[in-house]
MILO-852614 format. One record per residue (C-alpha): residue in three letters; x, y, z. Coordinates in steps of 0.2 Angstrom, whole numbers, plus 5000, padded with zeros to 4 digits. Example, Ala and Ser with C-alpha at 12.3 -4.5 7.8 and 13.67 -1.06 7.14 Angstrom:
residues 2
ala506249785039ser506849955036
***
This chain:
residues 240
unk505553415149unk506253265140unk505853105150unk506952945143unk506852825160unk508352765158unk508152705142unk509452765128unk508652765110unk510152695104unk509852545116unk507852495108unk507652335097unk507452365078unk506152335072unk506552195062unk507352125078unk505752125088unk504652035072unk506151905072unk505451765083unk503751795079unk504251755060unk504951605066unk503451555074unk502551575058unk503651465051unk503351335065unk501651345063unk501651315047unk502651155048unk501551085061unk500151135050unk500951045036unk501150905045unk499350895052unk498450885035unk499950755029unk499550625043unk497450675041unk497350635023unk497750435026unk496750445043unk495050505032unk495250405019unk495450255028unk493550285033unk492950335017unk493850195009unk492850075020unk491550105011unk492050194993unk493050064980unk494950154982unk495950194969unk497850184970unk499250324969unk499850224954unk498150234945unk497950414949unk499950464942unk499350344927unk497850444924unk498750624928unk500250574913unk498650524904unk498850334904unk497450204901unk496850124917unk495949954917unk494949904932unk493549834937unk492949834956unk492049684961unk491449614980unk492649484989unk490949374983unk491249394964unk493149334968unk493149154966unk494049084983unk495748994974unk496449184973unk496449254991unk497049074998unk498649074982unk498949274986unk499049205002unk500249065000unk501349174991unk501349344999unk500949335015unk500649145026unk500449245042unk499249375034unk497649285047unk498949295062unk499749435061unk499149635066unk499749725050unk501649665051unk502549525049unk503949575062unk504749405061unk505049405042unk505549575044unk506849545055unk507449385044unk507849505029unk508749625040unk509849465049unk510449415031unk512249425030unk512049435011unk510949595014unk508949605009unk508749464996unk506749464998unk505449585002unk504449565019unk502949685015unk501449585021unk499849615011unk499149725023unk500849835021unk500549835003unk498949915001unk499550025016unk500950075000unk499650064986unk498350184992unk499450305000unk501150314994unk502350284982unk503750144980unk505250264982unk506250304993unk506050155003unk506850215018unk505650355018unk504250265015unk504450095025unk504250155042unk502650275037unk502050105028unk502149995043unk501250155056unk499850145040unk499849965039unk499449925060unk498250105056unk497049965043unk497149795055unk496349945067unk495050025054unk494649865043unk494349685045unk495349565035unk494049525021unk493849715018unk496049735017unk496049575008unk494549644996unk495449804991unk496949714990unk496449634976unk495549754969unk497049894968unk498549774964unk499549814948unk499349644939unk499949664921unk500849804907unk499649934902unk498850004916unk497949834920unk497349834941unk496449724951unk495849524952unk494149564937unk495349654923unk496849534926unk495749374925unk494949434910unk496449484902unk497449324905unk496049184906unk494649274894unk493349224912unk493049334926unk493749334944unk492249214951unk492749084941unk494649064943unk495248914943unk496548844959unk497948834944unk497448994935unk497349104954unk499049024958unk499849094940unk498949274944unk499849244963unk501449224955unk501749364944unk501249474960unk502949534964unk503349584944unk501849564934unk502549704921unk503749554916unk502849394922unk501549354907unk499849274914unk499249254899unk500749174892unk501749104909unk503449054903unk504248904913unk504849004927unk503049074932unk502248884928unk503448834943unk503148964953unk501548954952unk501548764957unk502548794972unk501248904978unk499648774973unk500548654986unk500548775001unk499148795013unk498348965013unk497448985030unk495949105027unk494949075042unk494849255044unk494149295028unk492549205031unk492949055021
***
């Protein structure tokens, strides 16, 4: 006796009907997966950077295309104190006030008729970009920047953002990073020994220093970099 309950053949799923949704749960899981490791990989980093000299995303696709990189790593101590209070000055005045963002000049840019004449990354937000991500595309990359950059003022004091700051900024052609190599490229002395004029020139070229010559600053850097010797970096939180 043939016993169907009701059930026609005709009327059962196929199986490639019933392995549908679990396929797009795979999918999903994937994704979220995906996304876990993404938003880990900052987070770890962060605390083995506390304690490990970084390296930049732009050092490590210079050295992955084979491109010389010159830096040496050296301790906030061994970085004479003209430089912190001109990158200061010239990046970033609110850098001892604020908690990672500089909402304020943010919202300045953003309010020009004209559109965005400046940038309004403050330092902490550049080495939030520096150590793990990559200059395009900004609109991507500005709202992770800013989550990253209130993630350091959490993890890190001041002196220690400060101090890899310095150490990881691009500052000259050639694969030249951080305050020792550019000092002694530019000035033939090392970072310790900068003086307030010759900090102010490296401050300076900050926002191009591909173009901007330190070694041989052309008019336009000179006054730039006199502007920034008559503001008044605060670096109260830097222990000095």
């Amino acid at each position: 006796m043939s016993l169907d309950w009701g059930i026609r053949r005709d009327d059962r799923p196929a199986p490639e009907d019933r392995a549908q949704p679990r396929r797009r749960t795979g999918w999903r899981a994937r994704i979220a997966q995906a996304l876990v490791i993404v938003i880990s990989i900052p987070l770890v980093l962060t605390a083995v950077y506390a304690f490990v000299p970084p390296v930049s995303t732009l050092m490590l696709a210079r050295w992955a295309t084979l491109r010389p990189v010159t830096r040496d790593w050296v301790p906030m101590s061994a970085i004479s104190e003209n430089l912190p209070r001109a990158v200061i000055a010239s990046e970033d005045a609110f850098f001892c006030a604020h908690t990672g963002v500089d909402w304020g000049a943010i919202l300045e840019v953003l309010s020009d008729p004209r559109g965005p004449q400046r940038g309004a990354s403050t330092i902490t937000m550049q080495v939030a970009k520096n150590l793990f991500l990559f200059p395009e595309p900004a609109v991507i990359r500005k709202p992770v920047e800013i989550a990253l950059a209130h993630w350091l003022e959490l993890a890190w004091s001041k002196r220690r953002i400060m101090e890899v700051y310095l150490n990881v900024a691009e500052w000259g052609p050639n694969g030249i990073f951080g305050a020792e190599a550019a000092a002694r490229r530019a000035f033939r002395k090392p970072a310790s020994a900068l003086t307030q004029r010759e900090a102010s020139i490296l401050a300076a070229a900050l926002p191009n220093p591909i173009v901007r010559n330190t070694a041989r600053p052309g008019p336009r850097l000179t006054r730039r970099a006199g502007r920034i010797m008559t503001r008044e970096g605060d670096t109260s939180c830097l222990g000095f």
